[in-house]
C-alpha positions as CSV (number, residue, x, y, z in Angstrom):
1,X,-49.4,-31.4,-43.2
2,X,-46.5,-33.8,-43.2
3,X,-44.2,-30.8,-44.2
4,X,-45.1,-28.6,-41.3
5,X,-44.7,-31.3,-38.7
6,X,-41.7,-32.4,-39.9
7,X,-40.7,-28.7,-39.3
8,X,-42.1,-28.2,-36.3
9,X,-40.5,-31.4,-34.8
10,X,-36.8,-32.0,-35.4
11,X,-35.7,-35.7,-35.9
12,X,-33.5,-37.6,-33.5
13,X,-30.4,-37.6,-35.8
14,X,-31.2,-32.9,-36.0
15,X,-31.5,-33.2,-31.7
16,X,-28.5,-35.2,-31.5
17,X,-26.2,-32.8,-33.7
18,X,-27.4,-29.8,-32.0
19,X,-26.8,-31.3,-28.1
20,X,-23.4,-32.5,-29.1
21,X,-22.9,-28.7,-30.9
22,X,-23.6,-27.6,-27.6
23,X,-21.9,-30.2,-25.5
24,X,-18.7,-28.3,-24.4
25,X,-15.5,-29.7,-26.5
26,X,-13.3,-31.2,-23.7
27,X,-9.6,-29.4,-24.0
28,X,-6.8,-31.6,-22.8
29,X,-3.9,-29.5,-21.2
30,X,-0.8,-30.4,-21.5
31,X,1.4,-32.1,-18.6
32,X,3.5,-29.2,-17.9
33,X,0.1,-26.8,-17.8
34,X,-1.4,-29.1,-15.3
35,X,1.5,-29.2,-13.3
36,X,1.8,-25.2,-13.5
37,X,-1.5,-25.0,-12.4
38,X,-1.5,-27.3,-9.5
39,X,1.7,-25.6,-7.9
40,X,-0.5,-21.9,-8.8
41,X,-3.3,-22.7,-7.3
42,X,-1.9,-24.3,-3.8
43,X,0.5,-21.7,-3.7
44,X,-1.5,-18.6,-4.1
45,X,-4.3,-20.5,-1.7
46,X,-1.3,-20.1,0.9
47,X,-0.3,-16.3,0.0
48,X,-3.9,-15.6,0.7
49,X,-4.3,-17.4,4.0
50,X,-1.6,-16.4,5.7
51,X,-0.8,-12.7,4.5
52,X,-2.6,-10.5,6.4
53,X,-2.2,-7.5,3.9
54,X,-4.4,-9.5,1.8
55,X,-7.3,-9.8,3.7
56,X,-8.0,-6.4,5.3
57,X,-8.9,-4.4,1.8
58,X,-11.4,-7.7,1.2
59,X,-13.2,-6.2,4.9
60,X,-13.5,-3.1,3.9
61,X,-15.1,-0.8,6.8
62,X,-15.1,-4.3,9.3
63,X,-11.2,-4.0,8.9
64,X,-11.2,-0.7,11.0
65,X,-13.2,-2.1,14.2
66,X,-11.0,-5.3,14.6
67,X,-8.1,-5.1,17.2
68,X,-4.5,-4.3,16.3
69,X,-4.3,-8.2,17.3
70,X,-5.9,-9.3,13.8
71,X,-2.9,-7.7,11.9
72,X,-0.6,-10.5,13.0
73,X,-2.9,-13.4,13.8
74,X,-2.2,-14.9,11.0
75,X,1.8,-14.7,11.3
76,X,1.8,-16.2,15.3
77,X,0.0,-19.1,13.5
78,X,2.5,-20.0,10.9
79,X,5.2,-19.1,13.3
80,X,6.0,-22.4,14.1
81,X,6.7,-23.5,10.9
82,X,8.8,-20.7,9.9
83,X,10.7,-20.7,13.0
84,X,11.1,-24.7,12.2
85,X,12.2,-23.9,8.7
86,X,14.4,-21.3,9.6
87,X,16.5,-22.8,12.0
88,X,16.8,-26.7,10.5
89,X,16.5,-25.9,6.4
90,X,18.1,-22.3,6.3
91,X,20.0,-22.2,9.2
92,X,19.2,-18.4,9.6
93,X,17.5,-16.5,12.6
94,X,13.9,-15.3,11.7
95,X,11.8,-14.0,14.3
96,X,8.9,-11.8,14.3
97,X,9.7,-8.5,14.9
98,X,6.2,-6.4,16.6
99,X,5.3,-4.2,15.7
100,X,5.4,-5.0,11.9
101,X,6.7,-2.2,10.4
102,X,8.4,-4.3,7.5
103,X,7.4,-6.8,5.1
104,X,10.7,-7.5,4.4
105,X,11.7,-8.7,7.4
106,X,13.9,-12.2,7.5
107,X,10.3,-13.5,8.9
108,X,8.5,-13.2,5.1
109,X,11.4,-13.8,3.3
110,X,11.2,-17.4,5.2
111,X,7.8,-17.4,4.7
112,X,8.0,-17.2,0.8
113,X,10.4,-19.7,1.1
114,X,7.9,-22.4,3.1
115,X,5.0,-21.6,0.4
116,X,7.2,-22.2,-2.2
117,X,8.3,-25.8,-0.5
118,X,4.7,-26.7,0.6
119,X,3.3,-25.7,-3.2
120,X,6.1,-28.1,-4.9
121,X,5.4,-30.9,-2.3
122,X,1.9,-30.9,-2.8
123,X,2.2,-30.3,-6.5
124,X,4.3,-33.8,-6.8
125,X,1.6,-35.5,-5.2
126,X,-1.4,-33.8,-6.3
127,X,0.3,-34.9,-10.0
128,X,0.6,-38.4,-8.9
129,X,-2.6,-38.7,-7.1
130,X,-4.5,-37.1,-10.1
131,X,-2.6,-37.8,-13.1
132,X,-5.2,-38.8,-15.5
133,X,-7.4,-35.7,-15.6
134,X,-7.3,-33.5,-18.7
135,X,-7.9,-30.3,-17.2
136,X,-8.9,-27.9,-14.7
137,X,-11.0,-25.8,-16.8
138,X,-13.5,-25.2,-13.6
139,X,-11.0,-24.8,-11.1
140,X,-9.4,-22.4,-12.8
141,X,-12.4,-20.4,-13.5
142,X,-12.9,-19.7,-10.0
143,X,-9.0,-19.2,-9.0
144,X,-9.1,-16.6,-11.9
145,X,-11.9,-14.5,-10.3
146,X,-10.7,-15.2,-6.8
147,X,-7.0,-13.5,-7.9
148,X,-9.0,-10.6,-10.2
149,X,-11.0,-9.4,-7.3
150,X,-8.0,-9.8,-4.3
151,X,-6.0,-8.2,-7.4
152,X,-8.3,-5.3,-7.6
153,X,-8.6,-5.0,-3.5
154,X,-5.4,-4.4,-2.9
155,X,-5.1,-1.6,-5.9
156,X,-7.7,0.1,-4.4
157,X,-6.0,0.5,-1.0
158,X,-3.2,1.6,-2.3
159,X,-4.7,3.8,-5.3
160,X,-7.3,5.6,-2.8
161,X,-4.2,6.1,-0.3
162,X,-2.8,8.2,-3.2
163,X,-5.4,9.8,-4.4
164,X,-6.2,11.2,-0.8
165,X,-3.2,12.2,-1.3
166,X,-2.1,10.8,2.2
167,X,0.5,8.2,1.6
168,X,3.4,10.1,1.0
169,X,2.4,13.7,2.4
170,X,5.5,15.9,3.2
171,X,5.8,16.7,7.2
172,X,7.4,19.8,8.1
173,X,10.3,18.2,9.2
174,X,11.5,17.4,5.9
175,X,11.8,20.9,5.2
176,X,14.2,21.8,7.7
177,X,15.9,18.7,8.2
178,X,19.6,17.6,5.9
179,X,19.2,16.4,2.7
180,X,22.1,14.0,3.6
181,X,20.3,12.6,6.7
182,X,17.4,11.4,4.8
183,X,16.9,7.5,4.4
184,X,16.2,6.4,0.7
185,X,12.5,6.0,1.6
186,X,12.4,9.4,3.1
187,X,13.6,10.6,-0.4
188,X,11.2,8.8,-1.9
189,X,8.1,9.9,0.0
190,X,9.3,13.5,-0.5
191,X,9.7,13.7,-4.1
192,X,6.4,12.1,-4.3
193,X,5.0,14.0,-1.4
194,X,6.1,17.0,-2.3
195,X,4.1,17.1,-5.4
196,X,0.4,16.1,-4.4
197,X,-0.8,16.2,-8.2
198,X,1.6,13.6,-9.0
199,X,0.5,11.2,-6.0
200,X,-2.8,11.7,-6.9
201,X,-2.4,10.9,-10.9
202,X,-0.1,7.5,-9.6
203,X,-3.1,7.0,-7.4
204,X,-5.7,7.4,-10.4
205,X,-3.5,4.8,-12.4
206,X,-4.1,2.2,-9.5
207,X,-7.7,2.8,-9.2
208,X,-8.5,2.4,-13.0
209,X,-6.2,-0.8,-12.9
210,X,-8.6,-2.2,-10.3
211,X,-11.7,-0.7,-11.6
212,X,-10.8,-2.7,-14.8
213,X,-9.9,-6.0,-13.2
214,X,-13.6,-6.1,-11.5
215,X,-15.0,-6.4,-14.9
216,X,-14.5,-9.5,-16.7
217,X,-14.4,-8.2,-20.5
218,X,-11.7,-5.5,-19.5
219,X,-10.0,-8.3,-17.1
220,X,-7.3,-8.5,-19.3
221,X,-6.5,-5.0,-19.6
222,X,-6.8,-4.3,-15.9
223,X,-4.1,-6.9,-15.6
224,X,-1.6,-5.7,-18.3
225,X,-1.7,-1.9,-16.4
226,X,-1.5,-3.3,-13.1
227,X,1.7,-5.0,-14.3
228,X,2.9,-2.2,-15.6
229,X,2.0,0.0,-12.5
230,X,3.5,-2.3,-9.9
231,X,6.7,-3.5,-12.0
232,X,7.3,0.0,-11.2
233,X,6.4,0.5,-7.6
234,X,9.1,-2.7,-7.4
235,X,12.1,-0.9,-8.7
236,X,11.2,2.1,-6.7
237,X,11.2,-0.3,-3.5
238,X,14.1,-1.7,-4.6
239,X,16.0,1.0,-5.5
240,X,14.9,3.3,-2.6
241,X,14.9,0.8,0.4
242,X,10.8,0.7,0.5
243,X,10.0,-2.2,2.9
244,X,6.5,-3.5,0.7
245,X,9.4,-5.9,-1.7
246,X,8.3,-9.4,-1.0
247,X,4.2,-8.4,-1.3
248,X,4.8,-6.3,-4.2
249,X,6.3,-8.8,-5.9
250,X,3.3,-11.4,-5.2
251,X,0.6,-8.6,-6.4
252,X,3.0,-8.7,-10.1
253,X,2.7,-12.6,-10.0
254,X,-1.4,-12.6,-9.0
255,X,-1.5,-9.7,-12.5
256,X,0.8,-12.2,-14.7
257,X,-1.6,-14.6,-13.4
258,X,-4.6,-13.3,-14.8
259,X,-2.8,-12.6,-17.9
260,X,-1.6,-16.4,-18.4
261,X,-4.4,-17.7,-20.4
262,X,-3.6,-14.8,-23.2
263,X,0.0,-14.8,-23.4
264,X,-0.4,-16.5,-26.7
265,X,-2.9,-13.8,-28.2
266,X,-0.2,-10.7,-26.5
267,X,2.7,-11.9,-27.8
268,X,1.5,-12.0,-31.6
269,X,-0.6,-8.8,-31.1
270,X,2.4,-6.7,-29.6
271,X,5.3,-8.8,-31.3
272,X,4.4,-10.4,-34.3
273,X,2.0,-7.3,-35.3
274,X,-0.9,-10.0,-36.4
275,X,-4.3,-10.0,-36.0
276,X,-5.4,-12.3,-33.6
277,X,-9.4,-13.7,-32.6
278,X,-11.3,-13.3,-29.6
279,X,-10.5,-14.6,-26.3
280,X,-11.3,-18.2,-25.5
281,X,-11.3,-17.7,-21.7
282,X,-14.5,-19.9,-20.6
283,X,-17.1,-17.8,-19.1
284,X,-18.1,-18.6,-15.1
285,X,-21.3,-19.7,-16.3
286,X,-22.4,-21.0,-19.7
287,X,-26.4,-19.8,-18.7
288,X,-26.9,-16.2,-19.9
289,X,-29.2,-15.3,-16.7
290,X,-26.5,-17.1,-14.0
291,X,-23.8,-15.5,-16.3
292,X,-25.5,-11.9,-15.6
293,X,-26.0,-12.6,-12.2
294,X,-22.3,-13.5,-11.9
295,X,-21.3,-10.2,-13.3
296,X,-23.7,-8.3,-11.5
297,X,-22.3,-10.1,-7.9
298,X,-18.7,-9.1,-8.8
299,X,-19.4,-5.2,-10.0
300,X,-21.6,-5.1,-6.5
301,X,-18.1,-6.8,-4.5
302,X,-15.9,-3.9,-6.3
303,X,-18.3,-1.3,-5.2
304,X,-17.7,-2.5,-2.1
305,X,-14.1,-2.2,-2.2
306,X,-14.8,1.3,-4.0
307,X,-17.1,2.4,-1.4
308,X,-14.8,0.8,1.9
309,X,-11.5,2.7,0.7
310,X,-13.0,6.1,-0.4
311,X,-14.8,6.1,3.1
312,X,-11.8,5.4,4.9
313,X,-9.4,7.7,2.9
314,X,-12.1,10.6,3.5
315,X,-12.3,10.3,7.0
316,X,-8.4,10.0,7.4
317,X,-8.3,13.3,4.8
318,X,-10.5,15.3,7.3
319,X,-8.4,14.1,10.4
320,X,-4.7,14.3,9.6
321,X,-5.2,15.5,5.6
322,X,-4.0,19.5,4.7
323,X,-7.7,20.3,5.3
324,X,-7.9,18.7,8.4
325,X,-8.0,20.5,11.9
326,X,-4.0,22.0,12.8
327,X,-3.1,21.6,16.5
328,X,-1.9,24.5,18.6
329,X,1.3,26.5,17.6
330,X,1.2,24.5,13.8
331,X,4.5,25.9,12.0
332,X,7.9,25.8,12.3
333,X,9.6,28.0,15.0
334,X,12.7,29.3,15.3
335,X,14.2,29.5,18.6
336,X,16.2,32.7,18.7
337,X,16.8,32.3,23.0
338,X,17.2,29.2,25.0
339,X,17.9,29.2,28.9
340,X,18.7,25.4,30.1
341,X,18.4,25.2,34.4
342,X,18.4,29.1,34.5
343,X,21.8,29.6,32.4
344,X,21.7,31.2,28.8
345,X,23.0,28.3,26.2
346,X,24.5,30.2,23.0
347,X,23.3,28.2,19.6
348,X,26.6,26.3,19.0
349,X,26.5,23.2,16.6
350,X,28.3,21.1,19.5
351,X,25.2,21.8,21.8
352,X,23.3,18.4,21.7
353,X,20.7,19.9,24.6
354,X,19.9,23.1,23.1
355,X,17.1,23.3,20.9
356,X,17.1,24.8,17.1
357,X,13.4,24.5,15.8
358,X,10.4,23.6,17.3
359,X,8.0,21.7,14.4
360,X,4.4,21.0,15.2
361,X,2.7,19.2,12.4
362,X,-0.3,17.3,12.0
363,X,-0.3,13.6,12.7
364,X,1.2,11.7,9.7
365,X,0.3,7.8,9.4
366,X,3.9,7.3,9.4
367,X,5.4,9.2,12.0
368,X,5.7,8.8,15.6
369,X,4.4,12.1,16.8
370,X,2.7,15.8,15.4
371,X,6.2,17.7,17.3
372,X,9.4,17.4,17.2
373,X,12.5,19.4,18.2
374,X,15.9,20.1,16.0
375,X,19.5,20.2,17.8
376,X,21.3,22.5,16.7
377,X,23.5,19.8,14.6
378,X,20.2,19.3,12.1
379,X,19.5,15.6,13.7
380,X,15.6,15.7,14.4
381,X,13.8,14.2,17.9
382,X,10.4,13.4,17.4
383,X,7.3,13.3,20.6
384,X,4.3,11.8,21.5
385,X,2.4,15.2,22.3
386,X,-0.7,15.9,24.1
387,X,-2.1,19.7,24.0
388,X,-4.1,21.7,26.8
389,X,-6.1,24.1,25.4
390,X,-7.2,25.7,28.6
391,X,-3.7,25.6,30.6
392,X,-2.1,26.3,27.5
393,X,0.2,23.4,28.1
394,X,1.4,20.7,25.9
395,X,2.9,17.2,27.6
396,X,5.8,15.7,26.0
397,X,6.9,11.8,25.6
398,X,9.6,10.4,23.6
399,X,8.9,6.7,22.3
400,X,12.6,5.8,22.2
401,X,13.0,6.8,26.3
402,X,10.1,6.1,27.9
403,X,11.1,7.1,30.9
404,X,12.1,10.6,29.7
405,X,8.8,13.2,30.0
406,X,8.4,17.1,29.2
407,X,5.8,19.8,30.0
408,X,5.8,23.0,29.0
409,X,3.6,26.2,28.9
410,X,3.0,28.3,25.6
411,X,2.4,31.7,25.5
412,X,2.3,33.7,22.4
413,X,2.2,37.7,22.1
414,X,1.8,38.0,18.4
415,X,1.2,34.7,16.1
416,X,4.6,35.2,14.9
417,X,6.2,34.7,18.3
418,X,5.9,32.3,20.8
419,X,7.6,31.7,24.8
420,X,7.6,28.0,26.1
421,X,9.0,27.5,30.2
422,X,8.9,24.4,31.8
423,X,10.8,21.2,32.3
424,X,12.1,18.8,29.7
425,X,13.5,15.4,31.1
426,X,13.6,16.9,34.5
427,X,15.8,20.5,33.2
428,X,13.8,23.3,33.6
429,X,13.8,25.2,30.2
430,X,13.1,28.7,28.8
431,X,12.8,29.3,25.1
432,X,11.8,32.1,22.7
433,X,11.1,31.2,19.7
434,X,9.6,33.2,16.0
435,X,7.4,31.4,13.3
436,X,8.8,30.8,10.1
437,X,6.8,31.3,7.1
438,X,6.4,28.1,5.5
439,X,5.4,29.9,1.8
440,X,9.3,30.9,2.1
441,X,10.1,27.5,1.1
442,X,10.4,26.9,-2.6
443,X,9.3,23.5,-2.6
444,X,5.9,24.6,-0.9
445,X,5.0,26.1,-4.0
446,X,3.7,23.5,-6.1
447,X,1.8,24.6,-8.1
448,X,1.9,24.3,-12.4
449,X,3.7,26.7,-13.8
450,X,3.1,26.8,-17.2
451,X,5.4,30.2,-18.5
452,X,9.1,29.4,-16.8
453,X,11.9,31.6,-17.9
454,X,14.6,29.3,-15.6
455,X,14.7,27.0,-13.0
456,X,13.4,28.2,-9.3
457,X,16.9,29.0,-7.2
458,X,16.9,27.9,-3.7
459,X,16.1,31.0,-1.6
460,X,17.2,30.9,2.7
461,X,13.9,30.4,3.9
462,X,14.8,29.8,7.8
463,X,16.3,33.3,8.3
């Protein structure tokens, strides 16, 4: 009897070995971690307060409803402190240019430039005020899942943007517009455009980045690919004048981020070609049912980011996407007759009024207008353009002029040939015009071809 209590009822010294077994061992991090982790922590917290990039992927479908005002709510409220930074630390002129079409603009630059101050400030005194801790093993915890999931957000919106391949679709204009006119970005978004297989793939390599980073046990190996990924997509803004330099480089630092804790473990697995023991990262909660719960929160959070993006990409796809509805007179048009105020105009290159092409495209997210015009000197004009089914009419407004206005009427005999009379900017006009066919152009065929016996040569596809 003795024996079988005294196994059924552990002594003090048996309880106290096993509580302090599973008392957790108190780390001490170095001063130099502490101080690394202090100047992390408040200066990511300001990265994600006051860039508004970062929020709208963590909205998901509530983005869409909120006013254009919420895009830049944010930036008027750090305004003044930028502006004050600007003009008595750097000495530079930084305003904020509306609408934000650049995240480059001297505005972030000087922005970057106050989170970096107002992180080593309050590191000094966060250090000084709370020197005698040993670590922030909790703290980080939660800044660790924090970055993963605002990590994964943002992959998402950009992955999903490519995988619909929607991004960096090619508008007609490109095709008949000089190679030596294009910007560095337009090149860009061609080459990539041009090829939607390719966006989509880049787009598949964002997704699974962000797919990984939601879980915790694959964390680690969302964050080395995202890395990878945008390391890239940095030399490409770089390199091809791509105005997304200063956020980019903020989604590599939130990856390396993650990644800190196993820098140790990387180096001698890809360097010193040792083997190397399982990850020490604490987990969120040391109760197994709070620690499922945990997980089971954050996979539900990234199939909300999932779920938000695909919807939005797919409802962009029908609208503006190759399968999407195609306005009146879609194509390119040659215009083989122009009369300007009743008198014939002949198509010289020195004629800056008469037109070349006519291009009606599908709305792009990044272009001003579905039409646009050539002159006959290549340079491109782009509209605002509002079609009239029923008077077979289409109204005309340029966004650089506002006061300039067109109207004209369409009628076509064939599908291949098209007359347009009316006014443009007050000049009565008369134009005939014939369709090109846009499977003349050798970049429209994009398809694999897997048996090549030389490389496609350039065929005239406008005559």
């Amino acid at each position: 009897m003795t024996r079988i209590l005294d196994t059924a009822e552990p002594s003090s010294s048996q309880e106290n070995s096993e509580a302090q077994a599973e008392r957790p061992v108190v780390t001490s991090w170095n001063a130099a971690t502490r101080m690394a982790f202090r100047f992390c922590l408040v200066y990511v917290g300001l990265f994600f307060l006051t860039e508004m990039r970062v929020l709208f992927p963590l909205l998901g479908v509530f983005g869409k409803e909120l006013p254009p005002s919420a895009y830049v709510w944010q930036y008027h409220v750090v305004s003044p402190v930028v502006g004050w930074f600007a003009d008595n630390v750097l000495g530079v002129d930084a305003p904020l240019l509306e609408p934000v079409q650049s995240g480059d603009q001297a505005f972030f630059w000087v922005l970057a430039f106050t989170w970096f101050v107002f992180a080593s400030v309050a590191t000094v005194v966060w250090s000084l005020l709370d020197r005698h801790r040993p670590n922030y093993t909790a703290l980080y915890k939660w800044l660790h899942l924090v970055v993963r999931l605002c990590l994964a957000s943002q992959l998402f919106a950009f992955g999903f943007a490519k995988l619909f391949p929607l991004q960096m679709s090619l508008p007609l204009t490109r095709l008949v517009e000089p190679f030596g006119d294009f910007s560095m970005l337009n090149v860009l978004w061609s080459q990539v455009g041009s090829s939607p297989a390719y966006e989509i793939l880049l787009g598949c390599a964002e997704v699974t980045a962000g797919l990984l980073l939601v879980v915790p046990r694959t964390a680690m190996l969302g964050a080395l690919l995202a890395s990878v990924e945008l390391t890239q997509v940095l030399v490409l803004n770089f390199t091809y004048q791509v105005p997304l330099k200063i956020f980019t480089f903020h989604l590599i630092l939130l990856s390396l981020l993650v990644l800190a804790p196993q820098a140790k473990r990387l180096a001698a697995f890809f360097v010193s070609d040792r083997a190397v023991a399982a990850s020490k990262h604490p987990p969120l909660f040391r109760a197994r049912r709070a620690a499922r719960i945990a997980l089971a929160a954050q996979i539900l959070v990234g199939a909300w980011f999932v779920g938000s993006q695909v919807h939005g990409s797919w409802n962009l796809w029908d609208t503006i996407g190759s399968s999407g509805p195609k306005p009146p007179l879609y194509g390119i048009w040659n215009v083989t007759d122009f009369s300007l105020d009743g008198s014939d105009r002949p198509p010289l290159a020195t004629d800056r009024e008469r037109w070349n092409r006519l291009i009606v495209d599908t709305t792009h997210t990044y272009q001003p207008g579905p039409v646009s015009s050539q002159r006959m000197d290549g340079s491109i004009v782009d509209y605002m353009a509002t079609f009239d089914g029923q008077s077979r009419t289409v109204t005309l407004m340029r966004a650089d002029d506002p006061k300039w206005s067109g109207r004209l009427s369409f009628d076509q005999a064939t599908a291949d040939t098209l007359t347009l009379t009316g006014q443009l900017g007050g000049k009565q006009v008369r134009m005939r015009l014939e369709k090109v066919d846009l499977s003349s152009f050798p970049i429209t065929r994009n398809s694999v071809e897997w048996v090549q016996d030389g490389p496609q040569q350039p065929r005239l596809a406008l005559r």
